[in-house]
C-alpha positions as CSV (number, residue, x, y, z in Angstrom):
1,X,179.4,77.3,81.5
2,X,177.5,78.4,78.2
3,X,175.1,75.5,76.8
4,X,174.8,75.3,72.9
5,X,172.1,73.6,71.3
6,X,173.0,72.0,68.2
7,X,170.7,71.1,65.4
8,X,172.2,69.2,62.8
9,X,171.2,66.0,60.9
10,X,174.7,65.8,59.4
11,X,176.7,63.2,62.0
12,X,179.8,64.8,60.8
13,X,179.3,68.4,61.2
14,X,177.2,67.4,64.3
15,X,180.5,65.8,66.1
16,X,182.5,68.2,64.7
17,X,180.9,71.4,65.9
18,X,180.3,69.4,69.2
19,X,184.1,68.6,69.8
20,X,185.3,72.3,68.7
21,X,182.4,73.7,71.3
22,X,183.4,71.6,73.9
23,X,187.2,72.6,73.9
24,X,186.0,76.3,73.5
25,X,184.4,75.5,77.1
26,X,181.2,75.2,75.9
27,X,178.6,72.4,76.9
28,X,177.5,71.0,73.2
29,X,174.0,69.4,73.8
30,X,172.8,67.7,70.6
31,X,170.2,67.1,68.6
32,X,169.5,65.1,65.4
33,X,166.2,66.3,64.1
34,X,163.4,69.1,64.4
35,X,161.5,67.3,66.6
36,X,164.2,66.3,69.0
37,X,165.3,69.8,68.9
38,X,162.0,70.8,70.2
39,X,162.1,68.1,73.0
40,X,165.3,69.1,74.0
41,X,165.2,72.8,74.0
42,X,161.8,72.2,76.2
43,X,163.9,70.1,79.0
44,X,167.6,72.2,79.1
45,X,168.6,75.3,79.7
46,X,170.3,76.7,76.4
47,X,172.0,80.4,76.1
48,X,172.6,79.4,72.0
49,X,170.9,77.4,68.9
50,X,172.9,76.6,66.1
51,X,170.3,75.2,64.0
52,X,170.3,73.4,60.5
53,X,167.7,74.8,57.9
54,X,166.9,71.1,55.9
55,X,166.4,68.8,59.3
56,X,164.0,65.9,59.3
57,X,160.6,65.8,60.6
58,X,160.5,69.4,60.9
59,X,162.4,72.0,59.6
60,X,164.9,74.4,60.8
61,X,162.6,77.5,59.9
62,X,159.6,75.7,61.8
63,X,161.8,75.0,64.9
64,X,163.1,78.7,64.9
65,X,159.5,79.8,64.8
66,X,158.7,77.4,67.8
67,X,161.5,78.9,70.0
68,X,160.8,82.4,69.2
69,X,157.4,82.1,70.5
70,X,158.7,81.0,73.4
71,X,162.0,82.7,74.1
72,X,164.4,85.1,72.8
73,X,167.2,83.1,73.5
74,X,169.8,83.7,70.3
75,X,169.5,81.3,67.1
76,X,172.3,80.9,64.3
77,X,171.1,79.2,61.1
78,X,173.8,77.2,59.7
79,X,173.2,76.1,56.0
80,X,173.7,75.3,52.7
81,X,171.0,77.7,51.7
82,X,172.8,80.9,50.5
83,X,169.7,82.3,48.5
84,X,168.2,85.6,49.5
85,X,164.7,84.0,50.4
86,X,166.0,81.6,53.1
87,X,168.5,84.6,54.3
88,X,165.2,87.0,54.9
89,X,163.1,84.2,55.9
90,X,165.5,83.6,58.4
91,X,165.8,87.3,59.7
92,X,162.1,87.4,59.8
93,X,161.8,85.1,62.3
94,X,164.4,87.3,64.2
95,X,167.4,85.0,64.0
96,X,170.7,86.5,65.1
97,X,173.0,85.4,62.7
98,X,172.9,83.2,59.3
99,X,176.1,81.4,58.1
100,X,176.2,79.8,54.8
101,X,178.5,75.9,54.5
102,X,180.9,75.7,54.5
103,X,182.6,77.9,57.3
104,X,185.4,78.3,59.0
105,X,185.2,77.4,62.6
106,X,187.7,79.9,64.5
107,X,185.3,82.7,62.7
108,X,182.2,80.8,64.2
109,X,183.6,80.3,67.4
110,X,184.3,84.3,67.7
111,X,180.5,85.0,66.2
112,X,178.9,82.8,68.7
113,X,181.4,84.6,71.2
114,X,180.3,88.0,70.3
115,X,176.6,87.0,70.3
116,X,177.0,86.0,74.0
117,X,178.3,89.0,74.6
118,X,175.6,90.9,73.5
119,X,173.3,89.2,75.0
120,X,174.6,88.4,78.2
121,X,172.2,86.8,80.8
122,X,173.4,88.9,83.2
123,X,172.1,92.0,81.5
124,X,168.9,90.8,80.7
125,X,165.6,90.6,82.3
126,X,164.1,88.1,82.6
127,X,160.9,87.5,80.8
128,X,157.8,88.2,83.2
129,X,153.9,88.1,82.4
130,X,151.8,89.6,85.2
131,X,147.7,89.2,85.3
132,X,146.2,89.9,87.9
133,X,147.9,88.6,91.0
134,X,149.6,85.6,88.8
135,X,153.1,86.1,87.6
136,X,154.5,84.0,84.9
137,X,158.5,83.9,83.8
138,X,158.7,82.7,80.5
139,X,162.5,82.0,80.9
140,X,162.2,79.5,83.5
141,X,158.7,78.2,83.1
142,X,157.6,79.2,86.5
143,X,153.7,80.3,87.4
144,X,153.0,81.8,91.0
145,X,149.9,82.7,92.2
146,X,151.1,85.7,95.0
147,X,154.0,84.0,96.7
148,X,153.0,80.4,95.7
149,X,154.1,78.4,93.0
150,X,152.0,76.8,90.9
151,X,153.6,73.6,89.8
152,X,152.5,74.0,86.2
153,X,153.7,71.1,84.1
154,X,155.0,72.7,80.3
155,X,151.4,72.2,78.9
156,X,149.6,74.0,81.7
157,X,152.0,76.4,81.8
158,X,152.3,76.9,77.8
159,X,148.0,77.1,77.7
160,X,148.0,79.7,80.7
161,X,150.9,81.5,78.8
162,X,148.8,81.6,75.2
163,X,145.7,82.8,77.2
164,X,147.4,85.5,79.0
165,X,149.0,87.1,76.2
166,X,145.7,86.8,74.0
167,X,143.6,88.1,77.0
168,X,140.6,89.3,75.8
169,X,140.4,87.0,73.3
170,X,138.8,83.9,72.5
171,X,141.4,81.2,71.9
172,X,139.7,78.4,70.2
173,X,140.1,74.7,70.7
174,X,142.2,74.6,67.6
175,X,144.3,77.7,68.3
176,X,145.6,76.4,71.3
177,X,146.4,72.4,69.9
178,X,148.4,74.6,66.6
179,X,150.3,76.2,69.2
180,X,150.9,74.7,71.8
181,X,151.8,70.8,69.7
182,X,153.0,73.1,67.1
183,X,150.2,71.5,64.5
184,X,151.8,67.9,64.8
185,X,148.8,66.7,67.3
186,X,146.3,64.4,65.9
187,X,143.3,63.7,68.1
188,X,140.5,65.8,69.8
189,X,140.1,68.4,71.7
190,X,140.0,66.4,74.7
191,X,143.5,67.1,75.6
192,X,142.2,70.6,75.5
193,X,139.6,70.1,77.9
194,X,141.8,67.5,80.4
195,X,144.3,70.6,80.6
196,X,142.4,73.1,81.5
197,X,140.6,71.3,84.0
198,X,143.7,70.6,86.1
199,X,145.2,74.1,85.7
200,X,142.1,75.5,86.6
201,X,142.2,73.5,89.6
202,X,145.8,74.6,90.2
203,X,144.7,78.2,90.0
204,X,142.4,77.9,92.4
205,X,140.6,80.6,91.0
206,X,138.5,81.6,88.2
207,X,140.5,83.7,85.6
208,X,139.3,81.4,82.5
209,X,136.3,81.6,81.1
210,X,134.8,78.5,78.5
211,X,133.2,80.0,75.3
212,X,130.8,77.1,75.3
213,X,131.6,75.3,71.5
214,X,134.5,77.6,70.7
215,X,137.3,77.4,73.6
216,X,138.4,79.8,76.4
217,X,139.7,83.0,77.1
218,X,140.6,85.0,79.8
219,X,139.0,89.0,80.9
220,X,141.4,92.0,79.5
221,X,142.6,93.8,82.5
């Protein structure tokens, strides 16, 4: 069955869509806020985000921006927020579909249907990093190192996965805490360091390099 992720701090549009999902044959998972919305897209599988523009904590165009640098997983904005700004905003950030409040639900049901469609799992690959003999699927959060598997936790993977894709370059301390916490971490960069220690130990190998005072990168190849 199709999981939807729905981000709305409205209880009564929140049951709502939840109960019309649910008899569509959808499983409705729920959240309340940005930050739960994070939390919760980071432990479930979802094929669709419906996701509220004016959430709490953090907002729907800073959660959008958090998934889409970590998956390409489709994203509906439901809002209030008919202006032309928030309607390109939203399309910048590469969201598949923006519908203003109030709508009808049959026509939702048939765009989230069509959506799927599109993008069908099915007919997708999946999304694969390789460097060399390490292979990283962003889909399922996975890291192998030749035919065995890392056991990354999220945060060792997500570090890995920003060096990788930056390779060459030198990520800095800073860099890695904005995005990786998504610039809501206060503290020091000891978190920094306690992570990289135990996924270079994981590795087993020694693909990343310390810019002593700066941070880390890893060789181009």
């Amino acid at each position: 069955m199709r999981r939807i992720l729905i981000v709305e701090d409205d209880f009564d549009i929140l049951e709502m869509l939840s109960s019309w999902l649910t008899e569509a044959g959808y499983v409705a998972i729920e959240a309340e806020d940005g930050v739960k919305a994070i939390e919760v897209f980071e432990e479930s599988r979802c094929d669709l985000v419906l996701l509220d523009l004016m959430l709490p904590k953090i907002d729907g165009f800073g959660v959008c921006e958090w998934i889409r640098r970590r998956s390409d997983v489709p994203v509906m904005m439901l809002t209030a927020l008919d202006g032309e700004r928030e309607q390109l905003r939203g399309y910048d950030l590469k969201i598949d579909e923006y519908v203003t409040k109030p709508f009808s639900m049959p026509i939702l049901l048939r765009k989230i249907a069509a959506i799927l469609r599109r993008t069908d799992s099915s007919s997708r690959e999946m999304s694969i990093i390789h460097y060399q003999d390490l292979t990283l699927n962003l889909d399922a959060y996975t890291a192998t190192r030749g035919d065995c598997d890392l056991g990354l936790t999220s945060r060792e993977f997500e570090c890995l996965r920003e060096l990788i894709q930056n390779q060459g370059r030198v990520m800095t301390y800073q860099m890695l805490i904005n995005r990786i916490w998504n610039y809501d971490y206060i503290g020091d960069d000891r978190v920094i360091y306690s992570h990289i220690k135990n996924l270079r130990r994981k590795l087993e190998a020694d693909y990343i390099k310390t810019v002593r005072g700066v941070g880390y990168r890893v060789e181009k190849v």
